[in-house]
N, C-alpha and C positions, 0 to 999 in steps of 0.2 A: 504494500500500500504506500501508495505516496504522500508526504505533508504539502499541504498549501504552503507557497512561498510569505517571508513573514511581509507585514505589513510594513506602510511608510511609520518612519519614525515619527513617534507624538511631536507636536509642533512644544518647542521650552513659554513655561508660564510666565505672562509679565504681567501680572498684577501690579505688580508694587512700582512696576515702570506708569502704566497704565491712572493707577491711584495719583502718584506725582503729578504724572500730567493735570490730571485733572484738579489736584490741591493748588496747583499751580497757575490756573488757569482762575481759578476764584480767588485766588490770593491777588491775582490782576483787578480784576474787578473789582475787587473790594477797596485795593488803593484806590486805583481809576474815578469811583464814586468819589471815596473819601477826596481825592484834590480834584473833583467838579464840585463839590460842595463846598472844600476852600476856598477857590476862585471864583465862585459866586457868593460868598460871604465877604471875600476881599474886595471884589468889588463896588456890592451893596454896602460897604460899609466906607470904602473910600469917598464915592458919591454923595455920601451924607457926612460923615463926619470929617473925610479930608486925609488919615490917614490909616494906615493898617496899623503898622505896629506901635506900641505904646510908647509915648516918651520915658528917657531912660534905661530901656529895656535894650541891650546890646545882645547878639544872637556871636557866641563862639563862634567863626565861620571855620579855624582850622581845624579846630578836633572835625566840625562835618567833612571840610576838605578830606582829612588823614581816614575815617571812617571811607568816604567814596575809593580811598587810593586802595585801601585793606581790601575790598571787594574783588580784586584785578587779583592778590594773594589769595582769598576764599578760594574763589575759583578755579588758580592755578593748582592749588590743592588738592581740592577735591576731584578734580580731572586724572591728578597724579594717584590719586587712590582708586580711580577706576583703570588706570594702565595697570598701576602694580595689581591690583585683584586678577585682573585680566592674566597675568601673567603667573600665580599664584605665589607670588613674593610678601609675606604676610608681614615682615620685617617692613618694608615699604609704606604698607598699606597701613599698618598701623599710625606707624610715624607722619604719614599725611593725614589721616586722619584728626589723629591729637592735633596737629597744627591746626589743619581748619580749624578745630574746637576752639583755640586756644586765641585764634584769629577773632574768630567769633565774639569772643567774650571781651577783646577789646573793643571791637567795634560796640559792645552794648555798654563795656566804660566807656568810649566817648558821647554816648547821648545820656547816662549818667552826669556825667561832666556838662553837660550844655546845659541840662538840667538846673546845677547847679548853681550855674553863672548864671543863668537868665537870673534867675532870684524873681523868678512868675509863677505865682497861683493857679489852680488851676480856674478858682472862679474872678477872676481880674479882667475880667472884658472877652468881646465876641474871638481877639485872635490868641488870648491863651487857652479859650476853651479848643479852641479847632486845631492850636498846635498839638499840646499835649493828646488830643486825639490820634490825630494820624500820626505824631511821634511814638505813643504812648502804642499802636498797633504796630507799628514799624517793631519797637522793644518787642512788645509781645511772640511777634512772628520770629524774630529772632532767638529766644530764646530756645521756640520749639524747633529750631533749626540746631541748635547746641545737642540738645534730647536729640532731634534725630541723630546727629553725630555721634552720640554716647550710644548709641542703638545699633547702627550700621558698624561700628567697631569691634561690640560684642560678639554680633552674630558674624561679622566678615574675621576676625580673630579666633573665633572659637572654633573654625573648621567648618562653616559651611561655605556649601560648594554654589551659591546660585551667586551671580554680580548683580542680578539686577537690582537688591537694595542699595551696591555703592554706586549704580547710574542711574538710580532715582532720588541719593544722596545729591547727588552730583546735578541733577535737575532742579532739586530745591533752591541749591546756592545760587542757580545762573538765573534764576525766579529772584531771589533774593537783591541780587545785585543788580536787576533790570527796574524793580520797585525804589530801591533805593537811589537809585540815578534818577529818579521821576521824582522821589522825595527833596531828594538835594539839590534840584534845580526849582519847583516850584517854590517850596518851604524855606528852603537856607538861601537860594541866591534871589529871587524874586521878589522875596518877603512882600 
């Protein structure tokens, strides 16, 4: 008797590729609204009262500078942890990893830092409620970008075999740094 010849090989799962995309995709959106309600607040409010931002209030503009430059290192990171996975070099892949982390956590000191300098309430008038808004989701999203990083490291250190969590890792940050160039040019240079 003869066997059937075996079947095509199952197609590999990309959920978690699949899931990014699409976290990534409302992560857009959500900015996108959040600075079309800036700019129609900034400007409803120029119109009438003459300016946006409050007197006295000075906005850090390097720590945002050095925050934007850190994003070009995120990236270049986390890129480098999907060659090293790719190649199963775990040594590699960790150590890029931790740096993105580590990248990370600076850039969430420097809006810490802006934070602090502003020396702004968040109930002090219409443009510190809509900064710390979209600042305050900017931190947010980033920190669960930290978590993802602390995640992708476990399971891509501990032996398993699939890459798609370090290039859906790796889709976060390029999400991350594409938001943050929209934040940094509306918010910190346009004020």
């Amino acid at each position: 008797m003869q066997a059937l010849t075996a079947g095509p090989a199952a197609a590999p799962r990309r959920q978690v590729i699949a899931g990014s995309v699409m976290a990534s995709v409302a992560m857009i959106m959500l900015t996108g609204g959040m600075l079309a309600v800036w700019s129609e607040q900034r400007t409803n409010f120029v119109e009438s009262e003459g300016t946006w931002l409050p007197n006295g209030v000075v906005i850090p503009e390097v720590a945002a500078n050095v925050a934007l430059i850190a994003f070009i290192a995120i990236c270049t990171f986390a890129q480098w942890a999907v060659w090293s996975v790719k190649r199963q070099d775990r040594g590699h892949t960790a150590f890029a990893l931790g740096v993105t982390a580590l990248t990370a956590i600076m850039v969430i000191n420097a809006q810490a830092f802006i934070y602090a300098q502003m020396g702004l309430g968040i109930a002090d008038g219409a443009y510190a409620t809509m900064f710390y808004a979209v600042t305050g989701m900017f931190t947010l999203l980033m920190i669960i970008g930290v978590v993802l990083t602390a995640v992708t490291a476990f399971r891509s250190i501990g032996g398993r075999s699939d890459n798609a969590i370090v290039v859906a890792h790796a889709i976060y940050w390029y999400t991350m740094a594409a938001i943050f160039s929209a934040i940094w040019f509306v918010v910190y240079i346009t004020k």
